[in-house]
Backbone as a printed PyTorch tensor [residue, N CA C, xyz], in Angstrom:
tensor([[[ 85.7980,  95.4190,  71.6730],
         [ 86.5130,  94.3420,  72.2980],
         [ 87.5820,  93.7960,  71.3780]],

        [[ 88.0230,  92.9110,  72.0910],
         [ 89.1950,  92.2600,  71.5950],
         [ 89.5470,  91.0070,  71.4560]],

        [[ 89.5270,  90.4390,  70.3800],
         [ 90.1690,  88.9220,  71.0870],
         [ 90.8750,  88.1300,  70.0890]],

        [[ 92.3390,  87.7710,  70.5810],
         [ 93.1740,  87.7410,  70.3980],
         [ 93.1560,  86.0210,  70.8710]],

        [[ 94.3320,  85.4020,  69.6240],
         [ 94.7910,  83.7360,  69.5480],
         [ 96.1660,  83.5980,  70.2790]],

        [[ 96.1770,  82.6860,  70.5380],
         [ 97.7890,  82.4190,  70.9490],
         [ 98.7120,  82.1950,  70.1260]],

        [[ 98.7860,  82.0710,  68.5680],
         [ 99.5640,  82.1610,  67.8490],
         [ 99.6770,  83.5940,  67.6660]],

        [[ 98.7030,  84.5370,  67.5930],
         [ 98.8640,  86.3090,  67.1240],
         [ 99.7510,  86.8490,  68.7430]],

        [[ 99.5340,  86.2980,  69.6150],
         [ 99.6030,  86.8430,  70.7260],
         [101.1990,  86.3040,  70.7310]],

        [[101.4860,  85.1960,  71.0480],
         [103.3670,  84.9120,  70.4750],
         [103.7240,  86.2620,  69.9050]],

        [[103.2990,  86.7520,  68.7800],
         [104.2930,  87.8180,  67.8690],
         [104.0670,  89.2250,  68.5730]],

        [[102.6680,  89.2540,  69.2210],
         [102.5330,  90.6450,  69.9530],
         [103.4040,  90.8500,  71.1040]],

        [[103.9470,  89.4280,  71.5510],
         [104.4640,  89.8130,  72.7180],
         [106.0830,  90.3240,  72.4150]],

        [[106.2580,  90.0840,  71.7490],
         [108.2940,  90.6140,  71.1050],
         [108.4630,  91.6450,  71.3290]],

        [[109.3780,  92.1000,  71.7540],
         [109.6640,  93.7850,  72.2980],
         [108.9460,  94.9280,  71.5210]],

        [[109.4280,  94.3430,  70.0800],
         [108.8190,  95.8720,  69.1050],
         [107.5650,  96.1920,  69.5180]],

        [[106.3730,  94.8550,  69.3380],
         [105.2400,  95.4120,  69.3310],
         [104.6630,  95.3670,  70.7170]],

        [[105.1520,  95.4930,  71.9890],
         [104.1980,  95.4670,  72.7700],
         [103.8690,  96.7070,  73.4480]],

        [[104.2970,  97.5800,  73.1580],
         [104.0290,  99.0690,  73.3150],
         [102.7180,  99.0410,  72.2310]],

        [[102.6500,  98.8660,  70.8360],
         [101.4850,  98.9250,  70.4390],
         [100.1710,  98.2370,  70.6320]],

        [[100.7150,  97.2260,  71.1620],
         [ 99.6640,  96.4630,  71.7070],
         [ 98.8730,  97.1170,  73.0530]],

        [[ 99.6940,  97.4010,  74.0820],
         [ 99.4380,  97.6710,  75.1730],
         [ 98.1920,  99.4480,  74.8240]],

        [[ 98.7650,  99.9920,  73.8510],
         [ 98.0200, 101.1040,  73.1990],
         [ 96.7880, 100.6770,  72.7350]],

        [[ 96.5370,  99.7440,  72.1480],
         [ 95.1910,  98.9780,  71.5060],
         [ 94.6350,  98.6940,  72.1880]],

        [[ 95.3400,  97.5780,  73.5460],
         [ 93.8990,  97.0300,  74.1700],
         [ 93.7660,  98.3570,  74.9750]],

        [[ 94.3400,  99.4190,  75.7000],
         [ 93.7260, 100.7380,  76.4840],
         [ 92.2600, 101.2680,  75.8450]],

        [[ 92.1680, 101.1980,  74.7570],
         [ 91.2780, 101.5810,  73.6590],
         [ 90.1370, 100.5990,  74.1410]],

        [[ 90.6160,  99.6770,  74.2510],
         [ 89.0310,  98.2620,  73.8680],
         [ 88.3470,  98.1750,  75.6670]],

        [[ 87.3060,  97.7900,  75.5070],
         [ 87.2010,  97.5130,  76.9090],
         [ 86.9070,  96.2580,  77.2380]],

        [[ 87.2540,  95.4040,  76.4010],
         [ 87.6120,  93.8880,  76.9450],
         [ 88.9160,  93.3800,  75.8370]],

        [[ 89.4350,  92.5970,  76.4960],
         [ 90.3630,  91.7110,  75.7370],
         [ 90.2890,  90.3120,  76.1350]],

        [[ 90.1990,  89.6220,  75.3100],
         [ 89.8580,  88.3270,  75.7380],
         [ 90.7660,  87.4400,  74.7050]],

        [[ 91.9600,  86.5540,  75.2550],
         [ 92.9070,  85.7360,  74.8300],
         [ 92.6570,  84.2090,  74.8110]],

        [[ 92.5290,  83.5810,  73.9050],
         [ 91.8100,  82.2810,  73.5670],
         [ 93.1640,  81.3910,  72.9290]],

        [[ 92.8480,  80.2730,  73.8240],
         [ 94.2180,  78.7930,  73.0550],
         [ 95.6030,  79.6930,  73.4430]],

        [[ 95.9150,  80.5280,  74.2860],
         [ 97.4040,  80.6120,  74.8930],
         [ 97.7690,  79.5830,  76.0860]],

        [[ 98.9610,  79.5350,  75.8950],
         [100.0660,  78.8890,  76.3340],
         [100.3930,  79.5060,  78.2950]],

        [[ 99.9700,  78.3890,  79.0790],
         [100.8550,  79.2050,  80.5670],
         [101.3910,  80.2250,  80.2860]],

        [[102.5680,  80.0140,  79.8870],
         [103.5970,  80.8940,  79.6390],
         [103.3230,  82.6710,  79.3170]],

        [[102.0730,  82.3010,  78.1560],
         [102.0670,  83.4110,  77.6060],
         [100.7420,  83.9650,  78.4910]],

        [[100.1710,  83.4160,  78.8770],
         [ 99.1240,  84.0310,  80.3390],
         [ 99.8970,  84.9160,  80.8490]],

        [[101.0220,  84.1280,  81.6060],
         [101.8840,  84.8980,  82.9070],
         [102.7350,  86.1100,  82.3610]],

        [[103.2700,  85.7800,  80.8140],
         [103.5910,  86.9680,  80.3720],
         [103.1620,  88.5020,  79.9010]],

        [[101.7320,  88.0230,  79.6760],
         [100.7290,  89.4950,  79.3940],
         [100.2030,  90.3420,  80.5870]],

        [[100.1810,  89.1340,  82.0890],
         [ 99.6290,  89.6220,  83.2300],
         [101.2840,  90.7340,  83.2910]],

        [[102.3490,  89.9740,  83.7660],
         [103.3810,  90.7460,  83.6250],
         [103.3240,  91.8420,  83.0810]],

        [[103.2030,  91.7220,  81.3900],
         [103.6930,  93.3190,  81.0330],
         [102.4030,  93.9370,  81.0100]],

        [[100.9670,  93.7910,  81.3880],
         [100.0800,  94.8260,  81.8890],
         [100.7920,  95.4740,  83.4710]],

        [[101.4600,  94.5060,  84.3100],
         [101.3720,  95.4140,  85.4000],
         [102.5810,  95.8520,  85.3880]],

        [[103.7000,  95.5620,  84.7700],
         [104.7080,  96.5970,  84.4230],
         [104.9670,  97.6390,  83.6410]],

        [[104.4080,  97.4350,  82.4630],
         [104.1700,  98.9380,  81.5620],
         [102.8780,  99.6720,  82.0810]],

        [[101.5230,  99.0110,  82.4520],
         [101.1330, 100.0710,  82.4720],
         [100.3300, 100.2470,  83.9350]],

        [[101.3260, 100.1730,  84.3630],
         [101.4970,  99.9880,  86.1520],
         [ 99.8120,  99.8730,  86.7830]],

        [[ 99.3020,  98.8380,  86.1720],
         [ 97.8420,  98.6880,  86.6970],
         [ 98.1470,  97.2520,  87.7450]],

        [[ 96.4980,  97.3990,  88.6490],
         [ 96.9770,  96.2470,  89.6010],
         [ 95.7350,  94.8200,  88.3590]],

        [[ 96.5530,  94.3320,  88.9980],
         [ 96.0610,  93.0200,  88.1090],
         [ 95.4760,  91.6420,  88.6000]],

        [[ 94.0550,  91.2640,  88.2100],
         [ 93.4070,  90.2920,  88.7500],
         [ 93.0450,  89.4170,  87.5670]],

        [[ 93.7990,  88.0420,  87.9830],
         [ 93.4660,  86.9270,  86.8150],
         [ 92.6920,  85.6940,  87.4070]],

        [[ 92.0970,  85.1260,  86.8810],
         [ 90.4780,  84.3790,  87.0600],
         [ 91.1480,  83.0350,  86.3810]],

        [[ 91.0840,  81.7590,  86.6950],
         [ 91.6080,  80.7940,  86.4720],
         [ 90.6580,  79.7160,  87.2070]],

        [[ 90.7150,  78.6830,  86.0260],
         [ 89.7810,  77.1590,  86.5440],
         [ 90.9400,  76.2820,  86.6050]],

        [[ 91.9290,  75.9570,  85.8880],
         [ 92.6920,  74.6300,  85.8460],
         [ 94.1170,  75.1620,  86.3100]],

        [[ 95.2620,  73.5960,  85.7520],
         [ 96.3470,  73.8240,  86.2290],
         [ 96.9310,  75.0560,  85.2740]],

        [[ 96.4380,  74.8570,  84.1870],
         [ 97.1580,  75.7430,  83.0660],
         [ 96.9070,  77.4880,  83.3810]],

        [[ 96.5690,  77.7990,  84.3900],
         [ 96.4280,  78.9230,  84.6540],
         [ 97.1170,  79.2900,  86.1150]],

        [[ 97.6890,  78.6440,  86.4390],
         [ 98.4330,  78.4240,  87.9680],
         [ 99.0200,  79.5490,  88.0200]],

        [[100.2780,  79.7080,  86.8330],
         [101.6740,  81.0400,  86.6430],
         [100.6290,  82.1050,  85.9930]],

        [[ 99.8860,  82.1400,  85.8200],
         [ 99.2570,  83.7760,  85.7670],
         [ 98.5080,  84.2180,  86.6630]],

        [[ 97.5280,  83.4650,  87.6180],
         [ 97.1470,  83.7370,  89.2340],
         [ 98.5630,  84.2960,  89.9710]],

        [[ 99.7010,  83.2940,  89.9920],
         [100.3220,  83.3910,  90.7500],
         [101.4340,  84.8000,  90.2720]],

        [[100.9510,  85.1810,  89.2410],
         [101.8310,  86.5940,  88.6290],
         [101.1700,  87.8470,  89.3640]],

        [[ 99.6500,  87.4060,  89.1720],
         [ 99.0110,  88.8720,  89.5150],
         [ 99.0000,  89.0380,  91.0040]],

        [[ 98.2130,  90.3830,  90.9800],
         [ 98.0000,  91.2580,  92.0930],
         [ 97.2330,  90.3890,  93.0190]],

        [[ 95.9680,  89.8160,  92.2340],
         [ 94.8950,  89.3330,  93.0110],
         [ 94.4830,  87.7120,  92.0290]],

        [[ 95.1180,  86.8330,  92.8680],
         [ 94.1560,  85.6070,  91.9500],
         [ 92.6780,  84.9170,  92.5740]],

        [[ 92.1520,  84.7070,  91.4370],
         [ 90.8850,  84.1790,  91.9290],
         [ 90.9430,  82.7210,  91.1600]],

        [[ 91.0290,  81.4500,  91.8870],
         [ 90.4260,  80.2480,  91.1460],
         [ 89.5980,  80.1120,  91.4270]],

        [[ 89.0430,  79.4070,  90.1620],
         [ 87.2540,  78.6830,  89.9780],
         [ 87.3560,  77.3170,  89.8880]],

        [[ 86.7330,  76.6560,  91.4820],
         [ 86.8220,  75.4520,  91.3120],
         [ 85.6470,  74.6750,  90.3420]],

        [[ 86.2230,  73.6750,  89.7350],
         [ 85.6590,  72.9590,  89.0970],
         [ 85.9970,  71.1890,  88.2810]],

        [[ 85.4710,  71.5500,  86.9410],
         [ 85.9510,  69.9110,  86.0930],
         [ 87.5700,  69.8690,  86.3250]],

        [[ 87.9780,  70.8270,  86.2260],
         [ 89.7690,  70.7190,  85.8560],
         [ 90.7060,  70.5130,  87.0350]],

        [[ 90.1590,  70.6770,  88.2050],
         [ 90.8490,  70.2080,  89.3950],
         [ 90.4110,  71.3550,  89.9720]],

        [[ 91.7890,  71.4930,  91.4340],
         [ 92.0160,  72.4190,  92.0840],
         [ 93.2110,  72.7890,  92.4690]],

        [[ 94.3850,  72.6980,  91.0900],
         [ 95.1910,  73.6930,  91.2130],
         [ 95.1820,  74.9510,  91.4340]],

        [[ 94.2360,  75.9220,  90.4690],
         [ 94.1910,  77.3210,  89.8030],
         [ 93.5500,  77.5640,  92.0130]],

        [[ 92.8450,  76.7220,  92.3790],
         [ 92.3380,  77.3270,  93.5820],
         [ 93.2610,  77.3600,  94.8060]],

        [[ 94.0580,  76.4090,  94.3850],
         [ 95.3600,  76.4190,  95.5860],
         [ 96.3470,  76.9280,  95.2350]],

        [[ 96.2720,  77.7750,  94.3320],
         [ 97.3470,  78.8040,  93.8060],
         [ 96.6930,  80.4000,  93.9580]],

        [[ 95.6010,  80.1700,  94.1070],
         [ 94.7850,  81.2630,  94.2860],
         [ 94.8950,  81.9730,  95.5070]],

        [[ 94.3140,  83.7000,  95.7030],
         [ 93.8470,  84.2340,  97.1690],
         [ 92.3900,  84.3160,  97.2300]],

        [[ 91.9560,  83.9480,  96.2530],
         [ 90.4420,  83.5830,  96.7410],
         [ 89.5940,  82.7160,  95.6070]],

        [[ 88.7580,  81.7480,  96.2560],
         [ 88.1420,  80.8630,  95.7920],
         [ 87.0780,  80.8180,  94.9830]],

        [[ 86.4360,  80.7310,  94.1540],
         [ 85.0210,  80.6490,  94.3140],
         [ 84.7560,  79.6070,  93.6040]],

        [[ 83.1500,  79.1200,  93.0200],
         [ 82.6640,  77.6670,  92.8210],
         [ 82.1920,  77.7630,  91.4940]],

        [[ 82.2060,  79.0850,  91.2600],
         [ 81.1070,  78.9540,  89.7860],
         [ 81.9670,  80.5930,  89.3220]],

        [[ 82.2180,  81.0350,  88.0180],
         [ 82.4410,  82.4030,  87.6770],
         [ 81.4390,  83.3450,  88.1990]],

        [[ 79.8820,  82.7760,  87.9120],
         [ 79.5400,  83.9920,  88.1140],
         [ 79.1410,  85.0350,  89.4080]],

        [[ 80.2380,  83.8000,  90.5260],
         [ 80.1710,  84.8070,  91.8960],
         [ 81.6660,  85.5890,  91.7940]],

        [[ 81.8200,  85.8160,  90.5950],
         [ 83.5060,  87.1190,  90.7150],
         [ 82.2660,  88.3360,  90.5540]],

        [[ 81.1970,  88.6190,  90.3050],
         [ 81.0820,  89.8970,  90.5570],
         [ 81.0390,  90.2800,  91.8380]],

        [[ 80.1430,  89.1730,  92.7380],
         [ 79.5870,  89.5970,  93.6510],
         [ 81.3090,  89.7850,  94.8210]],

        [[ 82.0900,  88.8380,  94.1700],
         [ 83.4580,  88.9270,  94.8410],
         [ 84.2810,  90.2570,  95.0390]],

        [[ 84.0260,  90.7690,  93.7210],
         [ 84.7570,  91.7860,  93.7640],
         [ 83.9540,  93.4880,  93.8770]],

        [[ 82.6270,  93.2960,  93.7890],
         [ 81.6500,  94.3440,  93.9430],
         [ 81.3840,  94.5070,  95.5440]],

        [[ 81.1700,  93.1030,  96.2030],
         [ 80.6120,  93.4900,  98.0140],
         [ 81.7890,  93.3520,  98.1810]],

        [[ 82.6390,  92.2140,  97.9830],
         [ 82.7850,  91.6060,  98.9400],
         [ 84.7540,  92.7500,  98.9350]],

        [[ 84.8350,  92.7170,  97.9090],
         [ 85.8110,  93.5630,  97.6970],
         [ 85.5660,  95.1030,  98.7290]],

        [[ 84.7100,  95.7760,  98.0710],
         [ 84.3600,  96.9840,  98.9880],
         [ 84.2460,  96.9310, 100.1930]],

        [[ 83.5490,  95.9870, 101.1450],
         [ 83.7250,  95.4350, 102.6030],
         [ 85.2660,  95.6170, 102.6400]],

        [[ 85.8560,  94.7740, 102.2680],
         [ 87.5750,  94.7920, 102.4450],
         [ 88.2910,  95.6200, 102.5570]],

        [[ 88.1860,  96.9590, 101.3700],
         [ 88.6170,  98.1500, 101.5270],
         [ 87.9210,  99.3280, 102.3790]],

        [[ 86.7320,  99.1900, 102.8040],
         [ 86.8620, 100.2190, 103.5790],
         [ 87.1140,  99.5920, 105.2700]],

        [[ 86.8360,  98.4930, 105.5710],
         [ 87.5020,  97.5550, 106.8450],
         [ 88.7300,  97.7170, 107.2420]],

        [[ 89.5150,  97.7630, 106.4340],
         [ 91.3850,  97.6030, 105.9180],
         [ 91.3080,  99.2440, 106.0070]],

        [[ 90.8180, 100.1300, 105.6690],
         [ 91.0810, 101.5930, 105.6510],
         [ 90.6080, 102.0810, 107.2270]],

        [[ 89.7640, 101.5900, 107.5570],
         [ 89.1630, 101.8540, 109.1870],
         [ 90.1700, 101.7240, 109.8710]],

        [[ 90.9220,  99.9080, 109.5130],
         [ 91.6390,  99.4910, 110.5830],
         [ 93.2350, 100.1950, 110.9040]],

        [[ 93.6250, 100.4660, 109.8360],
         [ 94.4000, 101.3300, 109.5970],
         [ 94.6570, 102.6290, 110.7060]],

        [[ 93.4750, 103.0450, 110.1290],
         [ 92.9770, 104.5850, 110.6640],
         [ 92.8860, 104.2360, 112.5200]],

        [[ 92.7130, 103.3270, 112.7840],
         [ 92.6430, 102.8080, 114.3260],
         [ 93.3060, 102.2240, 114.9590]],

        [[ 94.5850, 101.9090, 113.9430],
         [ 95.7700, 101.6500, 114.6630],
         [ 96.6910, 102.5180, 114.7600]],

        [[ 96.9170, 103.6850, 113.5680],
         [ 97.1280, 104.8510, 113.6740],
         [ 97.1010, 105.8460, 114.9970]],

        [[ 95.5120, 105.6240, 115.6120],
         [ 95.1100, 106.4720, 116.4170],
         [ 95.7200, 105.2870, 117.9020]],

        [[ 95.4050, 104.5200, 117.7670],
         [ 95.8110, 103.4410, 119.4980],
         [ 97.4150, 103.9160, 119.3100]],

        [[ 98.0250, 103.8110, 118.1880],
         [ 99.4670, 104.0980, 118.8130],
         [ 99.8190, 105.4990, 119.2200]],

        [[ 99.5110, 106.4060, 118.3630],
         [ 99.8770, 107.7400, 118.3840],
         [ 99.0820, 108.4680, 119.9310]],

        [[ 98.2710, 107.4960, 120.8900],
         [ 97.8380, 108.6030, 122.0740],
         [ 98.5610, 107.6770, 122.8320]],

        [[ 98.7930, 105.7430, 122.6690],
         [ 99.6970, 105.5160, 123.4620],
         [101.3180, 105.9030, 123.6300]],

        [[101.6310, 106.3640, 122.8890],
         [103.3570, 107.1810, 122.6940],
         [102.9980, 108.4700, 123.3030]],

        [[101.4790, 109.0410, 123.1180],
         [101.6510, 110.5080, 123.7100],
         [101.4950, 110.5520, 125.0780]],

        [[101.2040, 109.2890, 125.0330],
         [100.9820, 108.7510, 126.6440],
         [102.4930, 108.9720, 127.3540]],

        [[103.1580, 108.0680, 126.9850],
         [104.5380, 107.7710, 126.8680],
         [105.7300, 108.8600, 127.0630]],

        [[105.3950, 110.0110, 125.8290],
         [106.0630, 111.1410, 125.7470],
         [105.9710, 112.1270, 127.0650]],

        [[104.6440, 112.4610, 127.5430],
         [104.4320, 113.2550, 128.4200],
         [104.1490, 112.6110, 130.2320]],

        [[104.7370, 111.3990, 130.3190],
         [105.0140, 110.8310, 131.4340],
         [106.6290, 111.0920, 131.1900]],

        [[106.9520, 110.9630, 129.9680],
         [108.5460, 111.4700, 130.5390],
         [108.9870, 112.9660, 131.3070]],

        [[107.9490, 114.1110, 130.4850],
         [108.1610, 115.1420, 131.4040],
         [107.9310, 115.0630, 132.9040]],

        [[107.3640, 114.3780, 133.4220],
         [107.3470, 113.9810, 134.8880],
         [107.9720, 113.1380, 135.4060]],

        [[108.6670, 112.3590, 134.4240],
         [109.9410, 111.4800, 135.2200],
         [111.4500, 111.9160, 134.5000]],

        [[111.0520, 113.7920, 134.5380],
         [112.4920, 114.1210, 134.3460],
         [113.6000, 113.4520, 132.8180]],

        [[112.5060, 112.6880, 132.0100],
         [113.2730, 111.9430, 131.2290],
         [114.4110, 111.3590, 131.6490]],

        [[114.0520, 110.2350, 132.5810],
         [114.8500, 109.1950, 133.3520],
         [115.1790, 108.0980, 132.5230]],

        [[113.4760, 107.6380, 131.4470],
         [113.6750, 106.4950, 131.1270],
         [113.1730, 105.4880, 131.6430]],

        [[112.5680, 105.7970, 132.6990],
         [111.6060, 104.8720, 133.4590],
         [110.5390, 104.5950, 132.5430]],

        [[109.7290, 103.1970, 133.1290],
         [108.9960, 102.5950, 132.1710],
         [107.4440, 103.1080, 133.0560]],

        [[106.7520, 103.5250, 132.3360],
         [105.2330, 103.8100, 133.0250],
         [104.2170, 102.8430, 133.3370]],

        [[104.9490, 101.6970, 132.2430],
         [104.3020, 100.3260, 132.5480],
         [104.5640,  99.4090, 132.5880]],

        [[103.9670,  98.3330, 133.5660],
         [104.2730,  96.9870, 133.6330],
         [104.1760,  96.5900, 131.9200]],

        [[105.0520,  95.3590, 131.7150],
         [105.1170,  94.4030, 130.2070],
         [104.2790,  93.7370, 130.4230]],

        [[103.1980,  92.9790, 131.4470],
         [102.2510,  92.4130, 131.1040],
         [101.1290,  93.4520, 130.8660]],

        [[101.1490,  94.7220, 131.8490],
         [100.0650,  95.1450, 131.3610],
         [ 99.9660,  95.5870, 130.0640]],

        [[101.0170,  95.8940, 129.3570],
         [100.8530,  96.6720, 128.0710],
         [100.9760,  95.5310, 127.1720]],

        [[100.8830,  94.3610, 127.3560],
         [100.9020,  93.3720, 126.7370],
         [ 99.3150,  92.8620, 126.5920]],

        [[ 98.3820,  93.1790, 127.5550],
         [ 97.0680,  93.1730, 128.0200],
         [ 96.3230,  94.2870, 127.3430]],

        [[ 97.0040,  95.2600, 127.3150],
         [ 96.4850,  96.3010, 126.3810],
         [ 96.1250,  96.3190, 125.1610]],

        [[ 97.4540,  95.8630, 124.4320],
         [ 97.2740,  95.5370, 123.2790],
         [ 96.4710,  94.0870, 123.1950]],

        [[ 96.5300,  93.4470, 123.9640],
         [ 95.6910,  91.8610, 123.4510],
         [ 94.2130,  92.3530, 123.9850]],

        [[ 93.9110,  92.9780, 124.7200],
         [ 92.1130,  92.7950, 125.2710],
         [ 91.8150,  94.2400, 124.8950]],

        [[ 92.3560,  95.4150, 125.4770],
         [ 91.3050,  96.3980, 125.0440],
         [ 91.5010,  97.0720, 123.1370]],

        [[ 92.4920,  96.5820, 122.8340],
         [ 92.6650,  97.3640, 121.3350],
         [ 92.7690,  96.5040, 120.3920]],

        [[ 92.7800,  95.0600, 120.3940],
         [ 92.7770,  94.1320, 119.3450],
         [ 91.1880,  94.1380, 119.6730]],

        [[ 90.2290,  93.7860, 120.3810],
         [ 89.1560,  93.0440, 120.4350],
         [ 88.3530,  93.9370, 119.5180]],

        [[ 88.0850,  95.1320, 119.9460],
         [ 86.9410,  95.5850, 118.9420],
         [ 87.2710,  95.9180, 117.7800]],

        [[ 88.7070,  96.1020, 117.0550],
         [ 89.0160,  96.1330, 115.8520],
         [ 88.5230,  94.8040, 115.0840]],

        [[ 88.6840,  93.7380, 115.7650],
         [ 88.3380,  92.7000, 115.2420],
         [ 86.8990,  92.4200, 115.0440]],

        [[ 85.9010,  93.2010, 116.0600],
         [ 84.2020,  92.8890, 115.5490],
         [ 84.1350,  93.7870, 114.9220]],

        [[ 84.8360,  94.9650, 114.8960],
         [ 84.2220,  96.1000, 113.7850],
         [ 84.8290,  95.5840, 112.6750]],

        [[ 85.5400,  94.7600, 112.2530],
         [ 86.3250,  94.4750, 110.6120],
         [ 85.3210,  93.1720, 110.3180]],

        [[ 84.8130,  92.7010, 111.2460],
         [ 83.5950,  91.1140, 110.9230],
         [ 82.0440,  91.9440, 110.9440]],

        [[ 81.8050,  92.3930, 111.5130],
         [ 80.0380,  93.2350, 111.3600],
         [ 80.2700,  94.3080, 110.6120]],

        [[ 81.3080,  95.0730, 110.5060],
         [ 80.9000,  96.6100, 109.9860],
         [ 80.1720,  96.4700, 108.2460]],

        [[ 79.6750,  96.8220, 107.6920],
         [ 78.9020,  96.5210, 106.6640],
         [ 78.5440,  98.2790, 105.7180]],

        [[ 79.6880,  98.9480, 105.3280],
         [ 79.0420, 100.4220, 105.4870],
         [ 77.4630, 100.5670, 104.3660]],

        [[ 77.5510,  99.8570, 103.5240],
         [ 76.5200,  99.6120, 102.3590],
         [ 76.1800,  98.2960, 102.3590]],

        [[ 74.7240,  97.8900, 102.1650],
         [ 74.1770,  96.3210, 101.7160],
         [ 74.2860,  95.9060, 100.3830]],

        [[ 74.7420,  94.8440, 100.5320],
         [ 75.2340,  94.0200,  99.6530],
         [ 74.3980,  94.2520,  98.5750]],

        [[ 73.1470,  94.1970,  98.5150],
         [ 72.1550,  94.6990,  97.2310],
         [ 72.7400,  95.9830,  96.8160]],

        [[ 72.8620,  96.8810,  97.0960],
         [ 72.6310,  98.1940,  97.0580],
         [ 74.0460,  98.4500,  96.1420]],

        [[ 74.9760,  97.3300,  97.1250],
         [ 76.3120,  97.8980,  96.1390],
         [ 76.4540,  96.6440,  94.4670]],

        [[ 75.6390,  95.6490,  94.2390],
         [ 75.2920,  94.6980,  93.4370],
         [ 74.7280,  95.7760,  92.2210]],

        [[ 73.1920,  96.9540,  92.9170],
         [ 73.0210,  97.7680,  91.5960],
         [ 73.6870,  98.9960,  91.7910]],

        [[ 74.8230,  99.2090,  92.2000],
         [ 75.1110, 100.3200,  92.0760],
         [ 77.1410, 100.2810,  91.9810]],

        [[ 77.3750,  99.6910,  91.0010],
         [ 78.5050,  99.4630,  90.9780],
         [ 80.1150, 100.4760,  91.0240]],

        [[ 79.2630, 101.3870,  90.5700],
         [ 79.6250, 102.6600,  90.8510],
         [ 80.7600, 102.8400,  92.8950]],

        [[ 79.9030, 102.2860,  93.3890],
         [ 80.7500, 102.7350,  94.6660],
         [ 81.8300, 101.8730,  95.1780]],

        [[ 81.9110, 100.8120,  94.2020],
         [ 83.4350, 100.1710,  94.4190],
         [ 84.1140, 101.4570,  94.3660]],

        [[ 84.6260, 101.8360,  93.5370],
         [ 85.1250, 103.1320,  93.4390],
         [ 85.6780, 104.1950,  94.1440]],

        [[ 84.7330, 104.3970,  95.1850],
         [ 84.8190, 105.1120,  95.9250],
         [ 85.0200, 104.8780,  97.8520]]])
């Protein structure tokens, strides 16, 4: 591990050395930055996700962590003693640190494979409604005529193809929450 002051961290950040830096912490498997400055929060989230094009999630309790939530990929504030800036600057909340595992182990994995389903099923509703579309034109001579009323296809999309995307992205559950807690491994995957 690593851990680094906010006075050492000022000089690491200067052009020369942050290529070596960025080489060091790859090496460590924690880095942990103690007594920095806003500033220099928002600047390390920065050049992790610009040099070394990773996505980036920063964890914040107070105001002094506002511009590095609001730099990264993914912010999480922790409400608490220090207010609730870091949480209203945040995309997700929590009450205590030690529900970021369970945040980013279930609750994360729920998300991505939900978001990958839904995808995959909007993909498929458009591509048979256009083929729908395409091969009513061979029978109307490619006139240009419309095959459907605007309310009905307005009905389409609101009742039969929004509704169950929406209970399958709230129930679908592909693994239990225990299971993916000891087996951390299938975030991953």
């Amino acid at each position: 591990g690593l851990v680094i002051d906010g006075r050492t961290l000022e000089l690491v950040l200067h052009d020369s050395l942050q290529n070596i830096f960025l080489e060091l912490t790859e090496k460590c498997r924690a880095v942990v930055c103690c007594q920095a400055t806003p500033l220099q929060k928002s600047v390390l989230v920065k050049l992790v996700r610009s040099k070394l094009k990773a996505m980036t999630l920063a964890v914040g309790d107070g105001a002094n962590d506002v511009s590095m939530i609001q730099v990264a990929d993914i912010g999480v504030g922790i409400s608490g003693q220090e207010g609730m800036q870091a949480v209203m600057a945040s995309d997700f909340a929590i009450s205590q640190f030690r529900h970021l595992r369970k945040l980013l182990l279930v609750h994360g994995h729920w998300c991505y494979t939900r978001l990958t389903n839904m995808v995959l099923y909007f993909f498929y509703k458009n591509v048979t409604y256009v083929n729908l579309l395409f091969w009513y034109q061979f029978f109307c001579g490619f006139s240009g005529t419309s095959m459907t009323n605007y309310w009905i296809l307005i009905l389409f999309n609101l009742l039969f193809t929004s509704v169950p995307p929406i209970i399958y992205g709230v129930l679908d559950k592909d693994v239990s929450a225990e299971l993916l807690m000891e087996l951390p491994q299938l975030y991953t995957m």
